[in-house]
N, C-alpha and C positions, 0 to 999 in steps of 0.2 A: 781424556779430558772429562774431567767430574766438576758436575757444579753442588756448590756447598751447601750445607741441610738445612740451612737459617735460610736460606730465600725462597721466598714462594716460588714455590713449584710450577703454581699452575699460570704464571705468569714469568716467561724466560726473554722477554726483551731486552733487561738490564745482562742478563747471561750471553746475550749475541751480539749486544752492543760492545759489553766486553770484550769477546773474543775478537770481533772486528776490527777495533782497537789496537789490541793485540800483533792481528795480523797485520795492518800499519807497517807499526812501527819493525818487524821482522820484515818487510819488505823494504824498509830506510836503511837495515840493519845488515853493516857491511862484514859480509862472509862468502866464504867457497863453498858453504853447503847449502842445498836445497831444501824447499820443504813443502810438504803435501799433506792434507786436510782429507782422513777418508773416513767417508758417513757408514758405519757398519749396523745393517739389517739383521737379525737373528731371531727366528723363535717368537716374532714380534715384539723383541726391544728393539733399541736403537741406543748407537752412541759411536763417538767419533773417536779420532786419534788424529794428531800433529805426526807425519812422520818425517826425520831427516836422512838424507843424500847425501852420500856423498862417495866421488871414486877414488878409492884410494887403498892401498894395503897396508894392515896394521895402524889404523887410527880412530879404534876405540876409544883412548881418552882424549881425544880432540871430541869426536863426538858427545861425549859425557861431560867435559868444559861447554860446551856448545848449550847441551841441555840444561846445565848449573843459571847459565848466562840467560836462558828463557825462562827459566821457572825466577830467576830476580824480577827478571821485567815483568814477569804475569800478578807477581806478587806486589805490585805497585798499579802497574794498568788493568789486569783482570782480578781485583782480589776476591769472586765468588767463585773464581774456576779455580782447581786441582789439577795439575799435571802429574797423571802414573807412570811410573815407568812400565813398561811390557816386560814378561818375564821374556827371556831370551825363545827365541823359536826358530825353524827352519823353513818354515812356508816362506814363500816368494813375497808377499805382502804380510806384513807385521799386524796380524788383524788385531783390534783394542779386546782385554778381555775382563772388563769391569762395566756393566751395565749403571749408569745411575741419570740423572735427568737431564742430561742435554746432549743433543746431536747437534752436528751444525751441516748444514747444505744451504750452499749460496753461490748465486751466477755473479760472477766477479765482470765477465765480458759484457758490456752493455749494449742490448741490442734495440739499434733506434727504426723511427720509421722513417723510410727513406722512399724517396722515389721513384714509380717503377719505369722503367727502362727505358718508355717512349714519353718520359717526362725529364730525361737527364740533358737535352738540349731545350737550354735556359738562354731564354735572348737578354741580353745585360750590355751594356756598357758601363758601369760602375762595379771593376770587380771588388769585391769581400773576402772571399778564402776558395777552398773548397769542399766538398762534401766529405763526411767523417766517415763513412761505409767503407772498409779495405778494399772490397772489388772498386769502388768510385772515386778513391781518397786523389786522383790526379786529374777527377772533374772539377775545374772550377767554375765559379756559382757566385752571384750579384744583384743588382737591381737595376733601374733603368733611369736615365736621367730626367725622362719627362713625366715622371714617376714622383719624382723630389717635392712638386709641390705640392701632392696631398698629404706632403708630411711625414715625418722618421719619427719613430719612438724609440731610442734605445734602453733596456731596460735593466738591469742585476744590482747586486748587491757591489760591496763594497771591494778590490781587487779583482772583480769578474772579468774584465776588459772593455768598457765602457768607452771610456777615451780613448783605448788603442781604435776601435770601431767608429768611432766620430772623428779622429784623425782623418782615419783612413777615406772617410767620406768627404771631406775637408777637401783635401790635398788632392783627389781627383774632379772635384767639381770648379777649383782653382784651376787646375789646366784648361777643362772643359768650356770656362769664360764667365765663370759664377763669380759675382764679387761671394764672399764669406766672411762673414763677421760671428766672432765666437764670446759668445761671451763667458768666460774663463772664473767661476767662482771661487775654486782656490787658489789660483795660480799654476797650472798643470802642465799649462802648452809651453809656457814661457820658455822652456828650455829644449824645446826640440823644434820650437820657430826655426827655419830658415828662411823661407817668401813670405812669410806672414807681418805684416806691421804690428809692434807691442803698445798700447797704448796703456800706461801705468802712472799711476802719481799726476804731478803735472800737467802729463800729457795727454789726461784724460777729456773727451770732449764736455764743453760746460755748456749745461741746457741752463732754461730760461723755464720754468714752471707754466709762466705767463702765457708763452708764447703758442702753445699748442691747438690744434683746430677744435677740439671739444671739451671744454666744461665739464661736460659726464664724464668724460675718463677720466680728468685729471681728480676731481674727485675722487671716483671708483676707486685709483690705486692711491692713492693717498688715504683714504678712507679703511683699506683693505691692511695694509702695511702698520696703519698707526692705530687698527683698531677704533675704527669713533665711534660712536654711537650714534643713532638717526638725526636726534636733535645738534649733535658739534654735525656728522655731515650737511644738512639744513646752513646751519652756518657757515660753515665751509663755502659751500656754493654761491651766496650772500657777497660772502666777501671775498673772494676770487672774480664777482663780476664788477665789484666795487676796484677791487685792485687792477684790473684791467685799463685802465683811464688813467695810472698813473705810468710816468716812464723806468722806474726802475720796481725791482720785485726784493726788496732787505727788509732788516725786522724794524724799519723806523718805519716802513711804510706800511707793513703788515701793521703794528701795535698801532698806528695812527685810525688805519678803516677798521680794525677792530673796534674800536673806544670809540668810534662813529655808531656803532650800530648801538641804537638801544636799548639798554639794560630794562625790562622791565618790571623784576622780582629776584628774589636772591638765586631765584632757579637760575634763571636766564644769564647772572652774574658767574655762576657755577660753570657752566655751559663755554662761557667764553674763556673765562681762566683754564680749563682742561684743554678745548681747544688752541689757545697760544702754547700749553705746557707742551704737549706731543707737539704741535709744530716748530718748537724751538731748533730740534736739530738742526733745519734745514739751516739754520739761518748761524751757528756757529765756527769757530776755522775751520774743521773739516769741511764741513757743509759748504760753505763759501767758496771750495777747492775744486768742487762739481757742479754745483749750481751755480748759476751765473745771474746778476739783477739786471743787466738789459738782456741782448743779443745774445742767442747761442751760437757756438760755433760752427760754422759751415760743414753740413755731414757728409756733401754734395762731394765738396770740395776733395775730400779725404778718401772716400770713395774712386773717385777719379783717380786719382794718385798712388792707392794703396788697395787691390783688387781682393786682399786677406789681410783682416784686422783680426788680433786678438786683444779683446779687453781687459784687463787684469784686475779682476773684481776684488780679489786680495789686498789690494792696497787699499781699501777703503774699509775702515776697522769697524765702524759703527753697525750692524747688523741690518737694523733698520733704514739707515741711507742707502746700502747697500741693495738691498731691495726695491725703494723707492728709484736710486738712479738706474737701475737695468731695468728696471718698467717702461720708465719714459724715457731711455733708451732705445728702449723695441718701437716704444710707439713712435720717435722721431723717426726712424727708419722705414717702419710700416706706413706712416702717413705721407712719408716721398716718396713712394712707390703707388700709392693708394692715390694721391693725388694728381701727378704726373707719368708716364710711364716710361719708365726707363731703359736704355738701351740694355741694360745689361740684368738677366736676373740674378737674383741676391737668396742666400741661404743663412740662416740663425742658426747656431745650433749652442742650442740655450744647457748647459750642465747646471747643477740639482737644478734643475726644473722644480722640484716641488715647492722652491721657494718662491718662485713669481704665479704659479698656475693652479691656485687651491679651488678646494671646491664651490665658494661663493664669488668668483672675481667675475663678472660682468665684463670688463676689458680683457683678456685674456680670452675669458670662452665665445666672443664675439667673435675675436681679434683670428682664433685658430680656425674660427668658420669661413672667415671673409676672405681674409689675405692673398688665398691662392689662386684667385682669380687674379690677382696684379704681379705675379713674377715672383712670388714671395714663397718661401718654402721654412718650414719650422723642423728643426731635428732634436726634439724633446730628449731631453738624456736625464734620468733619475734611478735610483733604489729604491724609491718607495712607490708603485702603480696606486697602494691604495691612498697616498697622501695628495693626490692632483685631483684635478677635476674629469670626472665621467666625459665631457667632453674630447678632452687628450682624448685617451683611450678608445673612442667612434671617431675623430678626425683623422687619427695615424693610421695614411693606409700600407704602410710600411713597418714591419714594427721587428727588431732585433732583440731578443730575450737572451740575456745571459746569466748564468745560477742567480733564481730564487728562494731563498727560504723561506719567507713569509708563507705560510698556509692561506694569509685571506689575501698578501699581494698574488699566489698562486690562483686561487677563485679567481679574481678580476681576471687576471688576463688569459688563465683559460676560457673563462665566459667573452671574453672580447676577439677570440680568434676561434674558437669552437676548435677545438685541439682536440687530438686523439688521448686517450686515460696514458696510452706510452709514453708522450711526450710530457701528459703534466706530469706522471709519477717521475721521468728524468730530470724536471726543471729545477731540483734542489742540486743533483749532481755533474753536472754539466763541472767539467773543469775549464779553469781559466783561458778565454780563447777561443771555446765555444758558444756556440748559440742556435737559437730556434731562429730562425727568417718565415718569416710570411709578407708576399709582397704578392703586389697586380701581375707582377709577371710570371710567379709559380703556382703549380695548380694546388696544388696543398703546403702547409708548413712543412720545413729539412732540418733536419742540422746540419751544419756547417763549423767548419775552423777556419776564424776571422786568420787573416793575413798579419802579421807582426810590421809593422813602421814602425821609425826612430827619430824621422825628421817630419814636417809637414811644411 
């Protein structure tokens, strides 16, 4: 294997990316022969060789088909490498006999840091998978249930196994006596619901704006979602204590205490007009299909009745309602629990998180500090660590990493578990299904292979 005269020499990344590559797709690539990668030392050069396997008598030009068929693919996938042929030889081993800039040596078997010995009895009651070490691969490995309420982070990129791993936490805190309410941003659970209630379209519960125990918040996320500015939130809050006194909360009653307050320059005219404009959603057919102008619907009630709701945040197309109705969502939820306490604890387990929990929400970073003293437990699930609030990331004492790529989502959450250099340099290659765990019940971070569900 030769790499070609036109690429810097002294920079061979693009040369072993290539050949990586390379080997891929030769390990996708359905054949009876073998093949081996050997780095030859001489004289102080170096340089490698592909060689092929195979057992059999008289099947030279299979072999030489075989090699035709590699040097296409290299010629597409690797185009700075050269495949030579070897002149024919008798030694045991086909050593390469062309010196030129690229050797390759690489640990293909990943070796992680695992637990040592008198750390493999793991007390759990929530199992997850178990450990990915060959000698330990029929330990299995979890968290604990009284554990849940400081909080889950589940973390990776996009196919990593995110929802298999919130499923799975799902589906045993439902047996264990958890109500669970999931709030479903694409629509992902809907079809492997079994014991879960779907609430979609229709069926969704309709809050009441009005109705909620604090002013701050309801501002906060409205302010947060619609973007206002200090002086529209000033008004906002103005008029939300003005609309309070009246009995229904639609857009005759809002335009009416608006045009109350007043106007006292073209600023202040400006002010109001932006603020009705961003407030419009609420108040159009969508909008009227979730929000409700008296009464909201009994969350109490439904709860009772339905121990596992999943919300199907999909069906509400508007991006921004969407946001705004899973805010005050959580907080109807959070504040009956926060208020009274309830017999039964309740677990969130909120998907892309990064869309209710940024880095300036006031409701939210309060909301992931307070909660867990009232039965409440949060299972943060996102792809992005760096697009939430610093908070996440210090409240999750539970936190499940599955493949990241991001180099600075990488920073964050090594800096937030103090990870060993092994585990962050694996955290891009983790294949689908694995993960990092760090939780109160293990003395250091593992990996693990999450458990496969199909139904919840």
């Amino acid at each position: 294997m030769l790499g070609k005269q036109e690429l810097d020499t002294q920079n061979n990344s693009i040369l072993q990316r290539e050949l990586d590559n390379l080997l891929d797709t030769l390990a996708r690539h359905s054949s009876e022969i073998d093949y081996t990668i050997i780095t030859y030392v001489h004289k102080r050069r170096k340089t490698s060789a592909l060689v092929l396997f195979k057992k059999c008598d008289n099947c030279e030009e299979e072999i030489l088909e075989e090699y035709k068929t590699i040097q296409e693919l290299a010629t597409s996938i690797a185009p700075h490498i050269v495949l030579q042929l070897v002149k024919p030889t008798k030694d045991l081993i086909p050593m390469p006999n062309s010196f030129g800039n690229i050797a390759y040596a690489r640990v293909f078997d990943r070796v992680y840091d695992s637990p040592k010995s008198e750390d493999n009895n793991i007390d759990f009651d929530i199992e997850l998978g178990t450990l990915t070490t060959p000698e330990l691969s029929s330990v299995p490995v979890g968290i604990r249930t009284s554990d849940v309420f400081r909080h889950i982070g589940i973390f990776g990129t996009t196919g990593s196994g995110k929802s298999n791993t919130a499923s799975i936490i799902a589906s045993q805190l439902l047996e264990k006596g958890f109500n669970v309410v999931i709030l479903d941003w694409h629509g992902e659970y809907i079809e492997r619901s079994k014991n879960f209630k779907v609430l979609s379209n229709d069926s969704l519960v309709k809050l009441n704006i009005l109705k909620f125990n604090s002013i701050d918040d309801t501002v906060e996320i409205l302010s947060d979602v619609l973007q206002l500015t200090d002086p529209q939130r000033f008004m906002l809050y103005i008029l939300l204590m003005k609309l309070k006194k009246y009995p229904s909360f639609n857009l005759k009653s809002f335009i009416s205490v608006l045009s109350q307050i007043e106007s006292t320059s073209n600023w202040s005219k400006e002010v109001k007009m932006a603020l009705a404009r961003k407030m419009y959603p609420i108040f159009t057919a969508e909008g009227k299909k979730i929000f409700a102008s008296s009464d909201s619907n009994d969350i109490t009630t439904l709860l009772q009745s339905y121990h596992g709701i999943i919300v199907n945040l999909s069906s509400i197309k508007n991006i921004k309602l969407r946001k705004i109705y899973s805010l005050f969502l959580i907080k109807l939820i959070t504040d009956l629990y926060m208020d009274n306490k309830q017999a039964m604890p309740i677990i969130l387990i909120i998907e892309e998180a990064h869309n209710y929990f940024s880095t300036d929400n006031d409701f939210t970073n309060k909301l992931i500090s307070e909660v867990r003293k009232f039965g409440v437990g949060l299972c943060i699930v996102t792809q992005s660590p760096s697009s939430i609030s610093p908070e996440v990331m210090k409240n999750t004492n539970i936190k499940i990493i599955h493949s990241i790529k991001s180099d600075l989502d990488k920073h964050i959450i090594s800096d937030s578990m103090s990870l060993s250099s092994n585990l962050v340099n694996i955290m891009d290659k983790l294949d689908p299904g694995d993960a990092i765990l760090s939780a109160p019940n293990i003395k250091q971070p593992i990996i693990i292979k999450i458990n496969k569900i199909n139904y919840i």
